[in-house]
Structure formats: structure tokens, C-alpha cells
KEDREN-160636 format. One record per residue: x, y, z of N, C-alpha, C in turn; residue number from 1. Coordinates in nm, 3 decimals. Layout:
BEGIN
X;Y;Z;X;Y;Z;X;Y;Z;NUM
...
END
This chain:
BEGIN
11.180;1.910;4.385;11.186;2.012;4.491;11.185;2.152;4.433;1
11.254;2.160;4.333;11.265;2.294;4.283;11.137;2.359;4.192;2
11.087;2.270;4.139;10.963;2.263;4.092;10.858;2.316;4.185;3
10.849;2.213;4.294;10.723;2.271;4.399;10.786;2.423;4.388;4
10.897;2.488;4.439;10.916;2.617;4.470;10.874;2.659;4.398;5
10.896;2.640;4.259;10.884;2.752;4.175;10.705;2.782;4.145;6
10.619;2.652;4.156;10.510;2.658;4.172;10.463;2.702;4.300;7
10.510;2.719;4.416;10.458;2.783;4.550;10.429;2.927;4.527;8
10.295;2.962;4.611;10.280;3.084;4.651;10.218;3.104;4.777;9
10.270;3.199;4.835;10.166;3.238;4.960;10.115;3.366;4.964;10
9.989;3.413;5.006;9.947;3.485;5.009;9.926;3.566;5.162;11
9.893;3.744;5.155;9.857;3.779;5.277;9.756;3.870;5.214;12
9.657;3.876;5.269;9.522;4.003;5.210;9.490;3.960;5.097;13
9.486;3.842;5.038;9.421;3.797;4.899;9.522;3.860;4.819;14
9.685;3.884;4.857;9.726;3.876;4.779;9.871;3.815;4.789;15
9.927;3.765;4.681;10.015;3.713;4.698;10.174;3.759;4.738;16
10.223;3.667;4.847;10.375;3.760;4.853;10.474;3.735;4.757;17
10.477;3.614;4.678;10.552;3.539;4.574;10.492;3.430;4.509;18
10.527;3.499;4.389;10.485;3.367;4.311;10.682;3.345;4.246;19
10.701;3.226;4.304;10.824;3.233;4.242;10.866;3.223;4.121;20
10.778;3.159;4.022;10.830;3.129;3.874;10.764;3.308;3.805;21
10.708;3.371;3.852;10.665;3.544;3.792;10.801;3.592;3.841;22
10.803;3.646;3.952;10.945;3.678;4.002;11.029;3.647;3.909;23
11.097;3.486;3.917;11.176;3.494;3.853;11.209;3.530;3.710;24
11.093;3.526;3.600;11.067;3.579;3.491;11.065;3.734;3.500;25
11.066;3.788;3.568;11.064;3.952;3.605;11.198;3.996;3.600;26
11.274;3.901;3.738;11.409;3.973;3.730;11.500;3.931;3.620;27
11.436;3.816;3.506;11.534;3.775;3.406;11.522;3.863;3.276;28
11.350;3.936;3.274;11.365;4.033;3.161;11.376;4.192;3.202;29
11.348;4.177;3.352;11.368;4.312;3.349;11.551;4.370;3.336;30
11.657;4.287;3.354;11.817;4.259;3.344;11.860;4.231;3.201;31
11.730;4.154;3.105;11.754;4.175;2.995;11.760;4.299;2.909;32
11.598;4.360;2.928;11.597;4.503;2.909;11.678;4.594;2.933;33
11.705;4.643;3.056;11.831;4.669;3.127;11.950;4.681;3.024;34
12.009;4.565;3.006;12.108;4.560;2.922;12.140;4.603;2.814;35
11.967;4.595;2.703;11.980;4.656;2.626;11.958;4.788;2.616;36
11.915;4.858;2.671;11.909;4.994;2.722;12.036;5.050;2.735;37
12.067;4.972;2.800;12.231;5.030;2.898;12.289;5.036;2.749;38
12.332;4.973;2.673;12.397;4.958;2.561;12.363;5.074;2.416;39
12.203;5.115;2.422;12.147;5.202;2.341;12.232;5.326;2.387;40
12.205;5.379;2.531;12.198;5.477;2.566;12.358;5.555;2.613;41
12.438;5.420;2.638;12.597;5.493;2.708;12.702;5.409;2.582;42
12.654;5.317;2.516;12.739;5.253;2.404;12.729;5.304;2.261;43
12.570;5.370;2.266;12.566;5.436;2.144;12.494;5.568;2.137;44
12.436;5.659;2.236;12.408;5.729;2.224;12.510;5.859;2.291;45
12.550;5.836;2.435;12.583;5.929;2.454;12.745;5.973;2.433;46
12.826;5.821;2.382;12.988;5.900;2.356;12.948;6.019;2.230;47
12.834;6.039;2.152;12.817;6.135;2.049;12.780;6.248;2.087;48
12.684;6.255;2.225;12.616;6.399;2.250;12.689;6.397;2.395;49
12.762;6.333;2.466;12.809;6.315;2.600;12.689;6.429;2.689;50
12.569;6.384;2.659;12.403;6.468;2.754;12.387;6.372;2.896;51
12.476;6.394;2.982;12.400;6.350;3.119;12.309;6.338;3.120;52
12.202;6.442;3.149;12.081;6.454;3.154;11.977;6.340;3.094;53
11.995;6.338;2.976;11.944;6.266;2.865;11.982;6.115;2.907;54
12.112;6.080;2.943;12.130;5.945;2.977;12.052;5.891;3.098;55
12.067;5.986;3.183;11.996;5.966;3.322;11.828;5.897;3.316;56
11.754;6.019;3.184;11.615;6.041;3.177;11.602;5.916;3.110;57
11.704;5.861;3.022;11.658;5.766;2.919;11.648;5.598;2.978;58
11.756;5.598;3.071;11.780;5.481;3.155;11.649;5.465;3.262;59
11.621;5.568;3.313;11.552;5.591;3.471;11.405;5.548;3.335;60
11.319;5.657;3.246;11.230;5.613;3.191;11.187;5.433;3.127;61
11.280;5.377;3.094;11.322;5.257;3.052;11.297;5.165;3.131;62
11.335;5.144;3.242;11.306;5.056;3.337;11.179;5.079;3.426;63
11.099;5.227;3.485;11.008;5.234;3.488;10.889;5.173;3.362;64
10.896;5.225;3.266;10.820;5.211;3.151;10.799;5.005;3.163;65
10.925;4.971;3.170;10.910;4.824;3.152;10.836;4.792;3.260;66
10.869;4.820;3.405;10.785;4.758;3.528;10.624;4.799;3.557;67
10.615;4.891;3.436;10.461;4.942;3.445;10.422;4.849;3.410;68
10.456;4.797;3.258;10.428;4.756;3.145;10.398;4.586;3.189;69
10.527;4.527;3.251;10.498;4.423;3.307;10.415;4.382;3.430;70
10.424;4.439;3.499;10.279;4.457;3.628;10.174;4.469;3.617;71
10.124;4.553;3.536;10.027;4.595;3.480;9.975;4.524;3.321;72
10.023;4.441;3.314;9.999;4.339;3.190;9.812;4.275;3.205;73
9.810;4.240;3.296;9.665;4.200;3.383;9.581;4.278;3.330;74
9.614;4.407;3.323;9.516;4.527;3.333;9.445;4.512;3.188;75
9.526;4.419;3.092;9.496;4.391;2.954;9.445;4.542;2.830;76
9.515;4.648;2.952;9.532;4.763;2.822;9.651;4.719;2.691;77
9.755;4.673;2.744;9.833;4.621;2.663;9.912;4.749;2.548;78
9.850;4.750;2.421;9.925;4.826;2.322;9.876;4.984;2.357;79
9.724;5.017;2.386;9.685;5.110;2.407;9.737;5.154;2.483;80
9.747;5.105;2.642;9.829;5.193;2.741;9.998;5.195;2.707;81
10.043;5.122;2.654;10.206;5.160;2.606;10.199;5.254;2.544;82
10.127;5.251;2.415;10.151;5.434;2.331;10.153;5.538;2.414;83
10.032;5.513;2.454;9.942;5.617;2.543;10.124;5.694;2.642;84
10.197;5.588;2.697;10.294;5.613;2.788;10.383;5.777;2.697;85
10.411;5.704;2.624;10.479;5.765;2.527;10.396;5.906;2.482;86
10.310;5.892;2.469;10.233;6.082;2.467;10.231;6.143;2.581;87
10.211;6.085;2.703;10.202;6.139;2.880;10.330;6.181;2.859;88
10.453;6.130;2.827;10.592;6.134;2.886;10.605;6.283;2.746;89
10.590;6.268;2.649;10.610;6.369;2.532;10.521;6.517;2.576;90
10.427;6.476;2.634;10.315;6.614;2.710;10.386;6.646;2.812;91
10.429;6.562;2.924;10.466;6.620;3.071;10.625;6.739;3.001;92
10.682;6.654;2.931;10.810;6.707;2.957;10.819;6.842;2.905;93
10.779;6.788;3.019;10.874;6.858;3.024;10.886;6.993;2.922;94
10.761;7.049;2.971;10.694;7.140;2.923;10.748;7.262;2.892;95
10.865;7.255;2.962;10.970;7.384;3.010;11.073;7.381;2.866;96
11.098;7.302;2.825;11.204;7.310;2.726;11.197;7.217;2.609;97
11.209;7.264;2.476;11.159;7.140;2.377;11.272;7.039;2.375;98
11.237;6.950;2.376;11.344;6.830;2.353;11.386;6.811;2.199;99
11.521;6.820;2.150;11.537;6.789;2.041;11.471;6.665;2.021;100
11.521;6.662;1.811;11.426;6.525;1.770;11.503;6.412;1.759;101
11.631;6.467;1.824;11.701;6.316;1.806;11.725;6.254;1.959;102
11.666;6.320;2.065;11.612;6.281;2.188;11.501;6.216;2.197;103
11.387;6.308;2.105;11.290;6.258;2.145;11.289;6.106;2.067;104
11.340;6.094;1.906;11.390;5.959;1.867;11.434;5.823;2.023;105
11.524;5.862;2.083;11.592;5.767;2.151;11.522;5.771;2.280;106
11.375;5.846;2.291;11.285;5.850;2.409;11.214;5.720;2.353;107
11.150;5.747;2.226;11.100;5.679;2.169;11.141;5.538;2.142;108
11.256;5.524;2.129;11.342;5.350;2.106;11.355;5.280;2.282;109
11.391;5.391;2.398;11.362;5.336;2.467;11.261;5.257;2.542;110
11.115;5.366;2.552;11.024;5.299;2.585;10.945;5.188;2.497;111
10.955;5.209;2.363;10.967;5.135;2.266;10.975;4.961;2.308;112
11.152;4.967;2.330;11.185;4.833;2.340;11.143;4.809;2.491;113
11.111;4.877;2.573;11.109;4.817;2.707;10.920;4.815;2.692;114
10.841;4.872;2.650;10.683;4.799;2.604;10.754;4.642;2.546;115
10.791;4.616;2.431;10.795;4.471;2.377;10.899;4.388;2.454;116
10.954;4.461;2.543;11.023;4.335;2.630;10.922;4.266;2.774;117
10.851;4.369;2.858;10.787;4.365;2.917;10.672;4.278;2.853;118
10.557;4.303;2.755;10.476;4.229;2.701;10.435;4.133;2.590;119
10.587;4.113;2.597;10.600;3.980;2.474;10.525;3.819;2.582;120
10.422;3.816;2.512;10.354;3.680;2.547;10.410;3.551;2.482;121
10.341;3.445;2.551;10.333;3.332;2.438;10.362;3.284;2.318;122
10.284;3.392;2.291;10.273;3.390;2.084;10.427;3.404;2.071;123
10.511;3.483;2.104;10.596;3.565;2.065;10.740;3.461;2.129;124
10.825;3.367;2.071;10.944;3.316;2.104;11.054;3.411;2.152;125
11.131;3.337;2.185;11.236;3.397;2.292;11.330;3.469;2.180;126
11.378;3.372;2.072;11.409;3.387;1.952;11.386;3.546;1.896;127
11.236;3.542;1.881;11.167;3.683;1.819;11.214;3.779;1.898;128
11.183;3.736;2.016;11.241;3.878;2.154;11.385;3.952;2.144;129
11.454;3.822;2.110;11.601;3.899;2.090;11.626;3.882;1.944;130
11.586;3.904;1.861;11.605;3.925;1.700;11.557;4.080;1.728;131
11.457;4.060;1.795;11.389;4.286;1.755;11.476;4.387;1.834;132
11.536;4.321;1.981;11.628;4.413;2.040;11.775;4.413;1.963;133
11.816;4.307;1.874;11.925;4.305;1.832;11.892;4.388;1.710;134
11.801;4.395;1.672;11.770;4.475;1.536;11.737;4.634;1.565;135
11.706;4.650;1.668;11.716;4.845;1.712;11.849;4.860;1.750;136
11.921;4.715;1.819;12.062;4.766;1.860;12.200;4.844;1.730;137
12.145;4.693;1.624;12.247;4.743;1.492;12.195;4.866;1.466;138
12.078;4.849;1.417;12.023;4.969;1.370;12.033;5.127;1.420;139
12.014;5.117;1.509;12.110;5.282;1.601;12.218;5.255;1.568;140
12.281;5.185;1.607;12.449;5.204;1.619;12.489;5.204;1.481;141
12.432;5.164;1.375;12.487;5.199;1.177;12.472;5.353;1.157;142
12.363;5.382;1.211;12.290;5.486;1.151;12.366;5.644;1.226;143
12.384;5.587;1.384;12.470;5.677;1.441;12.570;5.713;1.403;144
12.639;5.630;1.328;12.796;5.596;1.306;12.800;5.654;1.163;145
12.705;5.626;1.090;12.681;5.693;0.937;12.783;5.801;0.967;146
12.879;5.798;0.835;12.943;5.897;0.827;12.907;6.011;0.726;147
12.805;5.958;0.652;12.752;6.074;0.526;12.621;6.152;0.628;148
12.589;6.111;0.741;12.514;6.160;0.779;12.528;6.215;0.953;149
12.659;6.294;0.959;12.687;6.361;1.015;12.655;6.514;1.077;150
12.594;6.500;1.176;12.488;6.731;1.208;12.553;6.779;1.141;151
12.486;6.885;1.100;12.632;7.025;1.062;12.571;7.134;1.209;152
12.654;7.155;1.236;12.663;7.289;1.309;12.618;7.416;1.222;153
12.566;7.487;1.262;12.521;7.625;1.200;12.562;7.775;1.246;154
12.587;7.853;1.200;12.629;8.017;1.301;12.526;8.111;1.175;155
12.419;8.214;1.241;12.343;8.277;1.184;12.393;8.395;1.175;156
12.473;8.470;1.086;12.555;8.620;1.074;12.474;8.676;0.963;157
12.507;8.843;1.046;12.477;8.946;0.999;12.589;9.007;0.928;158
12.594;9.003;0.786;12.698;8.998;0.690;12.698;9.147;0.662;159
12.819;9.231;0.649;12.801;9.406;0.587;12.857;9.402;0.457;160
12.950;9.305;0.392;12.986;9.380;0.336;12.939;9.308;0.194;161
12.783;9.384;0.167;12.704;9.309;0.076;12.757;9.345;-0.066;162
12.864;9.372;-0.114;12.955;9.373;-0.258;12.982;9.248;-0.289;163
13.030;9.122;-0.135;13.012;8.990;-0.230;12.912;8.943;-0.208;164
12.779;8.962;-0.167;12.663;8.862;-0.164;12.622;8.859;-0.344;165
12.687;8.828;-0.374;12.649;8.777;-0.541;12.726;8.669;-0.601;166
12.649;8.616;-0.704;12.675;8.442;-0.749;12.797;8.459;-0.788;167
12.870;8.554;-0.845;13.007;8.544;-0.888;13.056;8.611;-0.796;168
13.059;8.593;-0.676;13.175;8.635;-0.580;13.138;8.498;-0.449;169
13.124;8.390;-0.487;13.065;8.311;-0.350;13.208;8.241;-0.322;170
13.280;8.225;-0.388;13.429;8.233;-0.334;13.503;8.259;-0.217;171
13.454;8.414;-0.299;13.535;8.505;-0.205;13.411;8.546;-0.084;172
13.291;8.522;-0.049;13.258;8.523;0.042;13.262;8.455;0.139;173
13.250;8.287;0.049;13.295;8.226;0.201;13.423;8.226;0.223;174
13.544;8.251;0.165;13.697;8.281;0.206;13.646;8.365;0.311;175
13.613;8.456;0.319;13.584;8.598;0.414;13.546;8.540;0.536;176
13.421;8.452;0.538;13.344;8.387;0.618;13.422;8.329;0.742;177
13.514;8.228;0.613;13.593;8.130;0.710;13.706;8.202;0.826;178
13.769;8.305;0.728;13.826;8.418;0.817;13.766;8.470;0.910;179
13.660;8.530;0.934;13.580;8.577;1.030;13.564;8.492;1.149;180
13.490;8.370;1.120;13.455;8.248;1.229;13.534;8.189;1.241;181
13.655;8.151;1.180;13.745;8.052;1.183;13.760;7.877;1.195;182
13.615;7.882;1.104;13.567;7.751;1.065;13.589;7.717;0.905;183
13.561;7.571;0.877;13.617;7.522;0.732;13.447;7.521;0.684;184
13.394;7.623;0.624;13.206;7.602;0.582;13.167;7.520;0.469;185
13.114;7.425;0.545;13.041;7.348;0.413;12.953;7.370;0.300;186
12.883;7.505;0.352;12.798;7.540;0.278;12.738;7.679;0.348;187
12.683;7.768;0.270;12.568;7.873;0.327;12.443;7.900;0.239;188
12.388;7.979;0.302;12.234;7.983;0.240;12.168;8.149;0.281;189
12.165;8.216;0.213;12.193;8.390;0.221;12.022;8.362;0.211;190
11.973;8.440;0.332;11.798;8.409;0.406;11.727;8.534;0.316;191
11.799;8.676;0.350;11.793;8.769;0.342;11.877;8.914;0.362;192
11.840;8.993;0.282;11.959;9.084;0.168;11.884;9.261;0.258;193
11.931;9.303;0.302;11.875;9.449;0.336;12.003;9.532;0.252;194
11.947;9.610;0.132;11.990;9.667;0.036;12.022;9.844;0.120;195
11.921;9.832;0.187;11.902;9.965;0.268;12.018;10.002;0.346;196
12.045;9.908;0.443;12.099;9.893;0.513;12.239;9.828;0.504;197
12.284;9.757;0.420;12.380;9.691;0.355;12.408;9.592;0.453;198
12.313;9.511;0.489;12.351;9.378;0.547;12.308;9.249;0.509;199
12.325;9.124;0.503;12.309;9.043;0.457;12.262;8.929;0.573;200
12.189;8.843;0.592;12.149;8.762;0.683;12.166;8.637;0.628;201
12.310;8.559;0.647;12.376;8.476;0.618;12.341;8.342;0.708;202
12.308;8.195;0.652;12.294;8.066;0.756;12.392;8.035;0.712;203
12.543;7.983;0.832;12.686;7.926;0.775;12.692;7.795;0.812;204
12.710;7.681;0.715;12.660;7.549;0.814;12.811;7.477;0.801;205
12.852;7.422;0.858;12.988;7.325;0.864;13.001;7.228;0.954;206
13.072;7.111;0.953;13.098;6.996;0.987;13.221;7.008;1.112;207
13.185;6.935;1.213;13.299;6.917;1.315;13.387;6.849;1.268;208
13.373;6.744;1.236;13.501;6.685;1.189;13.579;6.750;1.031;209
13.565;6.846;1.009;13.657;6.923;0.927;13.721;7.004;0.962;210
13.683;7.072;1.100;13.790;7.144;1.177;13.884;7.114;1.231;211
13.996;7.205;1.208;14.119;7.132;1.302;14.126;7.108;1.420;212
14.021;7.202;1.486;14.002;7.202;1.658;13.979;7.070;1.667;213
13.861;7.020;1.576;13.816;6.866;1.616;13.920;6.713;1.687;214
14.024;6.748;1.639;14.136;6.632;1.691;14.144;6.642;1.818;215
14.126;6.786;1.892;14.075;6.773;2.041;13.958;6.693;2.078;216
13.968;6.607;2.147;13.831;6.551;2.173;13.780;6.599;2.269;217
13.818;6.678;2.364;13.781;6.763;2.474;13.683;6.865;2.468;218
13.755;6.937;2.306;13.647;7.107;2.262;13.548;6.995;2.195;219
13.398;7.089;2.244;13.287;7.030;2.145;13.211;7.171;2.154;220
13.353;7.242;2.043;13.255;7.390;1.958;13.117;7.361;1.867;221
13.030;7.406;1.899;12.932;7.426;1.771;12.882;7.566;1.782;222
12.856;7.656;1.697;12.837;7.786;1.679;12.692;7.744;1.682;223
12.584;7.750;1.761;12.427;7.783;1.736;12.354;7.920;1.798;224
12.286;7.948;1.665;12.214;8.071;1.706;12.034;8.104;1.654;225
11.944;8.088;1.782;11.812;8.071;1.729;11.777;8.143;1.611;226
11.715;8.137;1.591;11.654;8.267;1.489;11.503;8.366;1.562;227
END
């Protein structure tokens, strides 16, 4: 009995209203996908950047991307039209504002895994299907978590008092520094020196988690300033 169902279809206009065994293969990977998404994007991406926005775009793109991908399987564009997705979506956007590269990274892992969940055929075991989502899953979440590879925050200052911009006073400049901003600096990188003028055009880069503010988990200071 369950068999006939799942083999039944009926049609209206030459086309069909259900095929029950597609259906049901639809709503079992599109809940798979889903899941893993859900898990990329609120388990490992956003307790780090807490970006609404970004979670919203990354989830909402994800599950579109997959129902293209799977519907449109017929159409036998296949790999070509998946890339292709991924340059439309990198062109449209969102034209107004550049997307960082560690967005556009996790634009990229999303539609990514939701192309090979959507068009994993035949060839391709169930096995294989969840070995590659479990393998972007570790893989973000190590790499996120990397602790040697933590942003630095940056603050771009206009330095006056160019008596210590020299190799034997870098001490006492960044002592000065840290006084000024009231950050712990990991490092700086002196761009440019106006002798004329006696100013110095200082890049100050430092780590959140070396500040004391940081034990707040609430403040998420970062000093950025374009150039």
C-alpha cells in the first residue's frame, strides 16, 4: 500500500500535483540542509560577529539556493548554473556596500553546501553526502575557534610627538600609545613620517581578548578607521 503511494502521481495541465516519493526526498534534504546551515551560521558563525543581518541573508540565501538547485536539476545546467548563482548573488549585492571577506567566505560555504546537497545524484552515497557537510562543519568551527588566529582590531592615528617615532624609542612610544587609546597594542606599523609638520601616521593593531574591557561580553569595542 505504501509503495503504490509513494509511486502515485496525478497530474493537472500535463503537470504533475505529486509525485510522492520526489516530495518526500525534497522535504528530507531540504531539513537536512537546513540543519546544516542552521548550525554554520548561529552555532558557528554568528556568537563571533553577533551580524543579524548576515545571519538572516545567510539562512534566507541557503535554502533558496538549495530549492533552485533542486527543482531545477532537470534543467541539467547542474555545476554551471550553481557557480554562476554565486557570481549573480556576489554582483547584485548588493552593490551598495562591500561585504567583508569573511562574509563573503560564509556566503560562499553556504550556497556551496546547499548546491551539493540539492544535486548529489546517484553516483554520490548518502555516506559521501554527510562526510562533506560534516567536513565544512568541523572545518569552520576549528578554524573559527583558532586561537592563534584571532582579527586584530586596528585605530589609524595621527601621532605629534615625532621625538619617539625612532627604533630606539618604540618602547616608549607604544607606552604613550597605550595611554592615549587605552588599549594593550600588539603591534604598530608607522605608514608615514611628515617631518614638516611633525606628525606621524601611525597603524595601532591589538587583540580583544587582551583587553580588560573584554571580560565584558556585552562591550564589542573595536577602534576602525578607513584610510
Amino acid at each position: 500500500m505504501i509503495s503504490v503511494l509513494l509511486d502515485s502521481s496525478v497530474e493537472l495541465f500535463n503537470m504533475d500535483i505529486i509525485k510522492m516519493d520526489d516530495f518526500l526526498e525534497l522535504i528530507l534534504r531540504f531539513i537536512f540542509n537546513f540543519v546544516v546551515t542552521f548550525v554554520i551560521v548561529r552555532r558557528i558563525y554568528y556568537p563571533r560577529t553577533h551580524r543579524r543581518d548576515f545571519f538572516f541573508t545567510f539562512v534566507l540565501i541557503s535554502s533558496v539556493v538549495f530549492l533552485m538547485c533542486f527543482l531545477l536539476e532537470s534543467v541539467k545546467l547542474q555545476l554551471g548554473f550553481a557557480l554562476g548563482l554565486f557570481a549573480v548573488f556576489g554582483i547584485i549585492r548588493y552593490r551598495t556596500t562591500t561585504i567583508p571577506i569573511k562574509e563573503m567566505t560564509y556566503l560562499f560555504i553556504v550556497i556551496g553546501i546547499s548546491v551539493i546537497n540539492a544535486l548529489a545524484n546517484k553516483k554520490i552515497s548518502y555516506a559521501e553526502l554527510v562526510f562533506a557537510n560534516a567536513a565544512v562543519l568541523v572545518l569552520s568551527f576549528f578554524v573559527e575557534r583558532l586561537k592563534t588566529l584571532e582579527p586584530e582590531s586596528f585605530a589609524i592615528v595621527m601621532y605629534e610627538k615625532i621625538e619617539l617615532v625612532t627604533p630606539g624609542k618604540k618602547k616608549e612610544l607604544i607606552s604613550d600609545l597605550e595611554n592615549k587609546l587605552g588599549v594593550k597594542i600588539s603591534r604598530i606599523e608607522i605608514s608615514n613620517v611628515d617631518y614638516i609638520r611633525d606628525t606621524a601616521k601611525i597603524h595601532v593593531y591589538f587583540l580583544k581578548s587582551q583587553q580588560k574591557w573584554a571580560k565584558d561580553e556585552e562591550i564589542d569595542f573595536r577602534i576602525t578607521t578607513d584610510e
